[in-house]
C-alpha positions in Angstrom: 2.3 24.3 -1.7 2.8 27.7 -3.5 2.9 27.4 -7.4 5.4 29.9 -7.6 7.7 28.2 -4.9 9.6 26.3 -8.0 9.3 22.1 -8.4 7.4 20.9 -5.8 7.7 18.3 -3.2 7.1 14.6 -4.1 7.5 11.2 -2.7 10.1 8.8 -4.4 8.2 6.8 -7.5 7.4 3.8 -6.6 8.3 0.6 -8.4 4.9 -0.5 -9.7 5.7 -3.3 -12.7 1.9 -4.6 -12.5 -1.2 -2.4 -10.6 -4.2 -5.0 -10.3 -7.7 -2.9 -9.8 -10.0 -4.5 -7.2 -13.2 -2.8 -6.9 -14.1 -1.8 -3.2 -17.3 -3.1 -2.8 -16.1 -6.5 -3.9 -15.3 -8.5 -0.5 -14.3 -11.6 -2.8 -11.8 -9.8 -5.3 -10.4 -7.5 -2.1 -9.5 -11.0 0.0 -7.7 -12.5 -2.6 -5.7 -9.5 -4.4 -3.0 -10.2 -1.6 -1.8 -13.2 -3.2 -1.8 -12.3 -6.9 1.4 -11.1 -6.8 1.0 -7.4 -8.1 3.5 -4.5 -7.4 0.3 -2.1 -5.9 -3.1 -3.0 -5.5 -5.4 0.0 -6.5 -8.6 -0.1 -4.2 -11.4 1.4 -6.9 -14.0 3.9 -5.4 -14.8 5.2 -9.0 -16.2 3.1 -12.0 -16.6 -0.1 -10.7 -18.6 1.3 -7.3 -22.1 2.2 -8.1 -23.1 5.6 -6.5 -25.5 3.7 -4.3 -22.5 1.7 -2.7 -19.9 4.5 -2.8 -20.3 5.0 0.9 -20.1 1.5 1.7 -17.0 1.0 -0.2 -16.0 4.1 1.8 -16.4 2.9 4.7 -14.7 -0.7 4.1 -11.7 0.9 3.3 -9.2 0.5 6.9 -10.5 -3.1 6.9 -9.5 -3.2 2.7 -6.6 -1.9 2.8 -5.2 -4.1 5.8 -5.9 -7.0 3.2 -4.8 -6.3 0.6 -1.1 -5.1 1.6 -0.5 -8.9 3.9 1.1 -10.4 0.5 3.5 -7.1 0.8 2.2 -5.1 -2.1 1.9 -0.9 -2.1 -1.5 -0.2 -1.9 -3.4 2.9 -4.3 -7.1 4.2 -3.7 -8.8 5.6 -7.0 -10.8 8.2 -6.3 -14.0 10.2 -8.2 -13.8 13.2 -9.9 -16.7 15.5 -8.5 -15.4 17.2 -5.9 -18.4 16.2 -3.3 -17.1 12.4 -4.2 -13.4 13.2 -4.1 -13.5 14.7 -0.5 -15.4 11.8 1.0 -13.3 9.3 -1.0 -9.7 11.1 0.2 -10.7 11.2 4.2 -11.9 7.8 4.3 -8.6 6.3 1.8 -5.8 8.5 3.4 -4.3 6.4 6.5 -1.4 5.2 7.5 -0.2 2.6 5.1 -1.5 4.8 1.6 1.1 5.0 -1.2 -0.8 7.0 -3.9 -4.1 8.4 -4.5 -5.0 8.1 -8.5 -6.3 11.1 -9.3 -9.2 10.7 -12.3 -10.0 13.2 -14.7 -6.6 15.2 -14.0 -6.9 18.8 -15.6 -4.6 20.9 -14.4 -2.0 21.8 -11.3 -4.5 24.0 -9.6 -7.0 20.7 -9.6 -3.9 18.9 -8.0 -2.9 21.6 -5.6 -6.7 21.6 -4.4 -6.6 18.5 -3.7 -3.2 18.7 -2.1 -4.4 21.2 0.5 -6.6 19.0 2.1 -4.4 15.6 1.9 -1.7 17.8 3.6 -4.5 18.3 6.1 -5.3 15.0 7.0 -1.4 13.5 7.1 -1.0 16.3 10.2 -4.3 15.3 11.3 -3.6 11.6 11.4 -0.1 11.3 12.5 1.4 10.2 8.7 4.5 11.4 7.8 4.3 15.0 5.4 4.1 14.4 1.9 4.3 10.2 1.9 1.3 10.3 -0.3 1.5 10.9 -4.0 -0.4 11.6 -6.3 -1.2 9.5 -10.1 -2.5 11.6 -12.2 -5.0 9.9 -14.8 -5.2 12.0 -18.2 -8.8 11.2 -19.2 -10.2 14.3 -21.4 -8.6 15.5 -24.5 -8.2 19.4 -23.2 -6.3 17.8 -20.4 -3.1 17.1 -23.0 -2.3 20.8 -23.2 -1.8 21.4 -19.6 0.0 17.7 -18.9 4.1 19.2 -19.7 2.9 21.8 -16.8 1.1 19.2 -14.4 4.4 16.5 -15.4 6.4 19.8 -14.1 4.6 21.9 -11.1 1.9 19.4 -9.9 2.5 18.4 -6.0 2.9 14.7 -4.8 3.1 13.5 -8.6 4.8 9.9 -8.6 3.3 9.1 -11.7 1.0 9.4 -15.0 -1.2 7.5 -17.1 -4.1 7.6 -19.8 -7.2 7.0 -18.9 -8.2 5.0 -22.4 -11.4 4.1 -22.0 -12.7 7.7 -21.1 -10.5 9.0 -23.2 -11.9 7.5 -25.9 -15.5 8.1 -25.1 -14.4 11.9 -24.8 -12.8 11.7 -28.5 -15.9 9.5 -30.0 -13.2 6.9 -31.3 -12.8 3.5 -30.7 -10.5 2.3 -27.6 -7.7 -0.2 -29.6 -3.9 -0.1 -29.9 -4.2 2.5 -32.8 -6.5 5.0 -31.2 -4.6 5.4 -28.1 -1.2 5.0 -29.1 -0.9 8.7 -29.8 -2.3 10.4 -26.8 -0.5 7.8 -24.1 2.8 8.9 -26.2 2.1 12.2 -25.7 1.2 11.7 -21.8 4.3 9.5 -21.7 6.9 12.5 -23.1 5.9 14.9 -20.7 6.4 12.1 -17.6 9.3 11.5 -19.5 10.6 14.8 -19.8 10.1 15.7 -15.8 11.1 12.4 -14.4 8.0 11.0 -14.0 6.8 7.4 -14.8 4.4 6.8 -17.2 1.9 4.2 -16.5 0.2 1.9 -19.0 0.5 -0.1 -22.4 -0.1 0.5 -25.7 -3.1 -0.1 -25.9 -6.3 -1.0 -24.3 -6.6 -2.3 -20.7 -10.1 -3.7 -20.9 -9.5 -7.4 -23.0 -8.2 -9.8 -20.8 -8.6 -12.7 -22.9 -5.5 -13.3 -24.0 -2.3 -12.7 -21.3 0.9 -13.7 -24.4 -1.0 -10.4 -26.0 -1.0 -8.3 -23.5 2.4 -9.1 -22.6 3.7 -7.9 -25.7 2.0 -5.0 -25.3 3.6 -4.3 -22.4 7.2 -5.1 -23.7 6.5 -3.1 -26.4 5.7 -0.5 -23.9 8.4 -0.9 -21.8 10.6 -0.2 -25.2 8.8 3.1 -25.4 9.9 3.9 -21.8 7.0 2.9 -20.0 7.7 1.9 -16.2 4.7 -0.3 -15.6 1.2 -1.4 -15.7 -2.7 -1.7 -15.0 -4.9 -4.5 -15.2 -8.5 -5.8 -14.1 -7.6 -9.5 -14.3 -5.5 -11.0 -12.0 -4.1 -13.3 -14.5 -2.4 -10.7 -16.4 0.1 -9.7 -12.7 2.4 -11.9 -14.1 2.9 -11.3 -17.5 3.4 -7.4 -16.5 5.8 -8.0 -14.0 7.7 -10.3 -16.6 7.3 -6.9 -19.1 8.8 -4.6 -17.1 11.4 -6.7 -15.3 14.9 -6.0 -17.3 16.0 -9.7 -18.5 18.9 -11.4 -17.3 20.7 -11.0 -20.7 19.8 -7.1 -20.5 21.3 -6.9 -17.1 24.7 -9.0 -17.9 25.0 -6.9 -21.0 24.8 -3.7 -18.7 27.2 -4.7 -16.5 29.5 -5.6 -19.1 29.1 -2.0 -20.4 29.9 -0.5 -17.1 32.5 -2.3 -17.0 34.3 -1.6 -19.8 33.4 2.1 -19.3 35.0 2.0 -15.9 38.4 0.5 -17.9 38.0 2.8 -20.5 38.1 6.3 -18.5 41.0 4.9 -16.5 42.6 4.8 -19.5 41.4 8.3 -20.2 39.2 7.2 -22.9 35.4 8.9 -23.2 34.1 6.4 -25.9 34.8 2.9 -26.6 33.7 -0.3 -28.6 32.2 -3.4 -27.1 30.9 -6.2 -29.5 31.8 -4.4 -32.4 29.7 -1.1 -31.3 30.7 2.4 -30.6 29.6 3.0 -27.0 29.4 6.6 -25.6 27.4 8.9 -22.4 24.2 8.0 -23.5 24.6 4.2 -24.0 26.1 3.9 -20.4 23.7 6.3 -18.4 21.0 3.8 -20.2 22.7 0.9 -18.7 23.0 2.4 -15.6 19.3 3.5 -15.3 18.7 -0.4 -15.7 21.0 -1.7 -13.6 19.3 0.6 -10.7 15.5 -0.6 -11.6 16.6 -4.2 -11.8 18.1 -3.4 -8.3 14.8 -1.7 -6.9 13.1 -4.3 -8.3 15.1 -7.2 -6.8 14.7 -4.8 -3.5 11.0 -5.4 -3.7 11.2 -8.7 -3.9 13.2 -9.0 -0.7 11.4 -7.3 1.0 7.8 -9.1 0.1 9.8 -12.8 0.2 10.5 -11.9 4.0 
């Protein structure tokens, strides 16, 4: 991909509600993520694989990755940041069958473009169609937030973004909690916003998985702030994201009624309108219409993993 070619190429965004990490040296977590009902399983090669057992988890990963899709979920390799890990880690995770690579520590396009060089490389190589792998990028370093409008713009394969909190905290020597990474996830989650790329994550910290009516308001709350999905460690927490990021039924029916109206109104030559005692105009409807189409992906999804 040239830089100065104009937006790059990318893969449609996945609908990801709820992304349940299994580490890949973990037979017992790997043979069960398949029924734990998650939107995209994300095999981990980073964190939770000692260095000793990186090539190992490697290695596993044709054999991992045939699990952990049988329940019909995407599947997502995390990869390291050094690039003598990252190259290793992208031969052995790109296959037939990857959605996304997660990219850690995401800096900048030209890190992005690097690595999109040799992914390009091994789709030709191994027979996968051009492009069908994107890319998340995880915003983990501070320095990182100047350059994330210009990676949310010109990066390749981008289907998503997200904060990395936990490093991101270490790297800022605060405290990882709902008020210390508020900010920075907002930040990340404008620039996605602003070039039409989800933004992954809650508001808050991913690491407590003690209580699941918590978390799930964090992810509402979220969701509110235009969030399209979430991580978690615990499989008990797959439901209460997918519930967070699923539009309700009284959200949808109010949509449609909107549309509705709005399809009566301009055949009556009208651009704004009341319903319910409110003025409703563009923005109101294009909202309602942006929901109506993710309920539909989403109910898409399900058929598709029901049959």
């Amino acid at each position: 991909m040239s830089l100065a070619a104009g937006r790059p190429f990318r893969p449609v965004p996945p609908v990801w509600r709820s992304i349940l990490y299994v580490p890949g040296n973990v037979p017992k977590f790997i043979d069960k993520a398949h029924e734990r009902g998650a939107d995209c399983v994300l095999v981990d090669l980073e964190d939770s694989v000692p260095l000793p057992q990186k090539a190992e988890a490697r290695a596993l990963l044709p054999e991992t990755m045939a699990k952990v899709v049988r329940g019909g979920a995407d599947v997502a390799v995390r990869i390291n940041r050094p690039l003598r890990l990252a190259v290793p880690d992208i031969e052995a995770a790109v296959q037939p069958g990857l959605s996304a690579l997660f990219i850690t520590k995401a800096e900048s396009v030209q890190h992005l473009a690097l690595l999109d060089e040799i992914v390009t490389d091994l789709e030709r190589e191994r027979g996968m169609e051009p492009g069908s792998v994107g890319f998340a990028g995880m915003i983990e370093h501070p320095r990182a937030l100047a350059q994330i409008h210009d990676i949310a713009e010109r990066a390749p394969r981008l289907v998503a973004l997200m904060l990395g909190g936990e490093d991101f905290a270490l790297e800022t020597g605060s405290i990882p909690g709902d008020e210390t990474l508020e900010l920075p996830k907002r930040l990340v989650a404008f620039a996605a916003q602003a070039h039409g790329v989800p933004m992954i994550g809650i508001l808050g910290t991913v690491a407590d998985y003690s209580d699941p009516d918590a978390y799930r308001k964090s992810a509402e709350r979220a969701r509110r702030f235009g969030f399209s999905g979430g991580t978690c460690i615990h499989p008990g927490l797959v439901k209460a994201l997918n519930e967070a990021f699923t539009p309700t039924a009284e959200d949808v029916a109010y949509a449609r009624k909107l549309i509705e109206a709005d399809r009566q109104a301009a055949a009556q030559g009208r651009g704004s309108f009341s319903v319910d005692g409110k003025m409703i105009d563009i923005p109101v409807i294009d909202r309602a219409r942006r929901l109506i189409a993710r309920y539909d992906a989403i109910a898409r999804r399900r058929s598709a993993t029901s049959g």
